[in-house]
N, C-alpha and C positions, 0 to 999 in steps of 0.2 A: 779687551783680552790682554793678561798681561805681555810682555812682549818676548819673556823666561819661557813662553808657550808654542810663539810664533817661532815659525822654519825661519832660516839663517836664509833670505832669498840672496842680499846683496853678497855673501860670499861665494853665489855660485855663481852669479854674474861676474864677481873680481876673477872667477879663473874661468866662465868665458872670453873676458878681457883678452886674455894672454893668446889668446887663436883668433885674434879678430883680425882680419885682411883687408888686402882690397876689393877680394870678389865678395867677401860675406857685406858689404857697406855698400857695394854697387849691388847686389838683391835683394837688400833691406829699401833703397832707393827704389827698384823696380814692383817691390812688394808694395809699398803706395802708389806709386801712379797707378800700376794695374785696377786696385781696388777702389782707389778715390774716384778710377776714370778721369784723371785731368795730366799731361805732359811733367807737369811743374806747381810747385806751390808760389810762383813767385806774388810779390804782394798778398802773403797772408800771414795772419797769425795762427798759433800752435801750440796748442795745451796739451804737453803728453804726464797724463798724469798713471804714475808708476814707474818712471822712466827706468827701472831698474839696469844695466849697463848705460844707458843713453845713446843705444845704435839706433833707435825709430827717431830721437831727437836730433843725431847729426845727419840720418836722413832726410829728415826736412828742412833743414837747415842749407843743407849742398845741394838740394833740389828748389833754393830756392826764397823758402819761409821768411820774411823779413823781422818776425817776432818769435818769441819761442822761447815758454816758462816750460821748464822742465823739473817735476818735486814727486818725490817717492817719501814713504812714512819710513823705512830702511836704512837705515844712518849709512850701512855699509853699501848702499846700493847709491845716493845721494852724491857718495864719493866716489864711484865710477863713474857717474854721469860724470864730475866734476874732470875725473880724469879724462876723458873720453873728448868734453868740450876743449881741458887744454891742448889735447894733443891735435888736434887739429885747425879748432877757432879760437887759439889764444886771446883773452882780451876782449875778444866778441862783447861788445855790448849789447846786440841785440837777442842773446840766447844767455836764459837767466837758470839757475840752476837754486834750486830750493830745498826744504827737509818738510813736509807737508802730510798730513790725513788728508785720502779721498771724502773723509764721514767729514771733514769738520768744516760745517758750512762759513764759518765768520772766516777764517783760512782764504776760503775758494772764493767768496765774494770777492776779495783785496783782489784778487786777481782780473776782476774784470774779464769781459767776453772775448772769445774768439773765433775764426771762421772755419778752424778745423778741432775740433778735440778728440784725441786718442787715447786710448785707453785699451791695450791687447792683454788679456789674458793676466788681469788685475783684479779688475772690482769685487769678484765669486773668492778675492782673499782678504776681504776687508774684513771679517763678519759680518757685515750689512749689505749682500750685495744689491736691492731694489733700494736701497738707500744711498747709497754712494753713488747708482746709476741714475737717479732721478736730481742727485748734485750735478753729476757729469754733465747731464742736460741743460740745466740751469747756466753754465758756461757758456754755452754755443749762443754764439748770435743769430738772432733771426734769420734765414736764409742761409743759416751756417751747415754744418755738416759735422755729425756726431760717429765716430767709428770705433766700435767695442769688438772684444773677442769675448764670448763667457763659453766656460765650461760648459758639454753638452750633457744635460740629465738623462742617466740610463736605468734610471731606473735600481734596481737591487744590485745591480751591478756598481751605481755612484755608491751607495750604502755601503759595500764592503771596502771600494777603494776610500769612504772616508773614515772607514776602521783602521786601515792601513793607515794613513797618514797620521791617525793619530798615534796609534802606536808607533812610528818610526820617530817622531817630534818627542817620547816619552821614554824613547830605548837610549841607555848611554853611547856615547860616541863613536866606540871599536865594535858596537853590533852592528850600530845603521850602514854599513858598505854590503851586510848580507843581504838586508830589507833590498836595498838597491838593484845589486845584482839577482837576484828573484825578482822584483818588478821589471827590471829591464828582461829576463826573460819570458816575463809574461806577456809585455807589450810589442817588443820586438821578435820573438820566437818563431809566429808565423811566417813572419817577413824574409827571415834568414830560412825557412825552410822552402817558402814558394821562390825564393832568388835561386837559393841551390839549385833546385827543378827547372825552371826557365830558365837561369843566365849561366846554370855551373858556380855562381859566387856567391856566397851566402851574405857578404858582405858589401853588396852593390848597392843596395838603399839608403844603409847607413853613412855607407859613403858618401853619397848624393844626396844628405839632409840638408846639408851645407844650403841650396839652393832654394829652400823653405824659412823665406823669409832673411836668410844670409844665417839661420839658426846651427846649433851645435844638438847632434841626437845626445851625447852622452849630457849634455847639461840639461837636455829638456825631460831629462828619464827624471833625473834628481829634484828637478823643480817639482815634476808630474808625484813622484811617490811622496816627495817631503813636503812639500804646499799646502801651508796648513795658517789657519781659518782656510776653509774651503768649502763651497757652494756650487750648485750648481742648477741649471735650468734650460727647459726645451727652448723651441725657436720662437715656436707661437707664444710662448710665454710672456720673453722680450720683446715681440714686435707688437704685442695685444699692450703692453706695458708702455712703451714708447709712442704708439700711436695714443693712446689716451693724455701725451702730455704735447701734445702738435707736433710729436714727427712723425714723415713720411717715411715710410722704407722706400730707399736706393739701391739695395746690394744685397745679398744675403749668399752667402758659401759657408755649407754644413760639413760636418767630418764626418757625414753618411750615419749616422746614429751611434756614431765610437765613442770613444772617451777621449777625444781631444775639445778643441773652441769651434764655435760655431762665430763665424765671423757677420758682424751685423754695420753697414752702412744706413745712415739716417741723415736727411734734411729738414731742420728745424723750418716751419712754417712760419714764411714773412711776414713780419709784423705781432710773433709771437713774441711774448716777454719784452716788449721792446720799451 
């Protein structure tokens, strides 16, 4: 796809950047261990591939990771990671920062295996997503441990929102903040309405997005409506997919049949691919 087609990801991440703290870096840190189920990454390696900001990479990294290639296809996303590493791990040798295709196998081999690979709420943008996710795998070392987010398919409902995306990636620049604000009301609208009703604040959830991952709501509207190549697929899809190539499911937390990621934990079977 040319790239004159692709959403601008890494620009929305450069002005995530700008709200980034220390409590959004310390629940990006708590968002993995919870999920990996392990305290720490110490002595492991760490492929986050899509790093788009580089906040799942400096989190593995302060929790521990003793390796950690970090490479998005996103020129502008590349350059936050890059930002992101000097501001904290100057100099770091051991956290590599790269410009990379999840599709392009000759790429991903050079990098050799590792014991955790991540990949949140990436691959369903590659235009290939059973394709980049069967590279994905091919990284992890036997015994390793593969952790993806994909978009969850809802059916006539993905259909319309990837009508939506593509119109908004084909609208000139001074319409798309309408698209925006209409999608953020469509996704956020109930929420402000049940917070009214129960808290009196319509505005309490959004407030507390923060805590989702150390995430920003208003960047994740922008991502969710402009995200384009976009894909998407049920749970059993993935885990019927992933079990056919020796992993085991570890984890699995759905977004209840919405339209956010269904978060998928996997362990590569020892002595697979080895």
């Amino acid at each position: 796809m040319p790239d004159a087609e692709r959403f601008a990801f890494g620009r929305n991440w450069s002005a995530f950047l700008e709200r980034l703290d220390e409590a959004r870096v310390a629940e990006a840190e708590a968002s993995l261990r919870r999920f990996l189920g392990r305290p720490d990454l110490k002595g492991a390696s760490f492929l986050d591939i899509g790093s788009g900001s580089g906040l799942f990479s400096l989190a593995a990294r302060r929790l521990g990771a003793e390796r950690i290639v970090s490479f998005d296809y996103d020129a502008d996303s590349v350059a936050c990671t890059r930002a992101l590493k000097e501001r904290f791990f100057p100099d770091d040798p051991r956290w590599i920062v790269l410009r990379g295709s999840a599709l392009d196998a000759g790429f991903l081999d050079g990098l050799g295996r590792f014991d955790v690979v991540y990949s949140w709420g990436v691959l369903h943008h590659t235009g290939d997503l059973r394709r980049a996710l069967e590279l994905a795998g091919e990284r992890v070392k036997p015994g390793g441990l593969l952790y993806v987010a994909i978009y969850n398919d809802q059916g006539f409902r993905t259909r319309v929102w990837t009508a939506v995306k593509r119109l908004y990636n084909r609208l000139p620049g001074f319409l798309r903040p309408v698209l925006l604000v209409l999608g953020a009301a469509v996704l956020w609208g109930p929420t402000f309405a049940r917070d009214l009703l129960r808290r009196g604040d319509p505005s309490a959830s959004w407030r507390a997005y923060a805590r989702n991952r150390g995430m920003s709501a208003w960047h994740d509207v922008v991502d969710w409506v402009g995200g384009w190549p976009f894909e998407a697929a049920a749970p059993e899809e993935i885990e019927g997919f992933c079990r056919a190539r020796g992993f085991e499911p570890r984890g699995l937390s759905t977004c209840g049949g919405g339209h956010g990621c269904n978060e998928f934990l996997f362990r590569r079977a020892p002595g697979r691919g080895a």
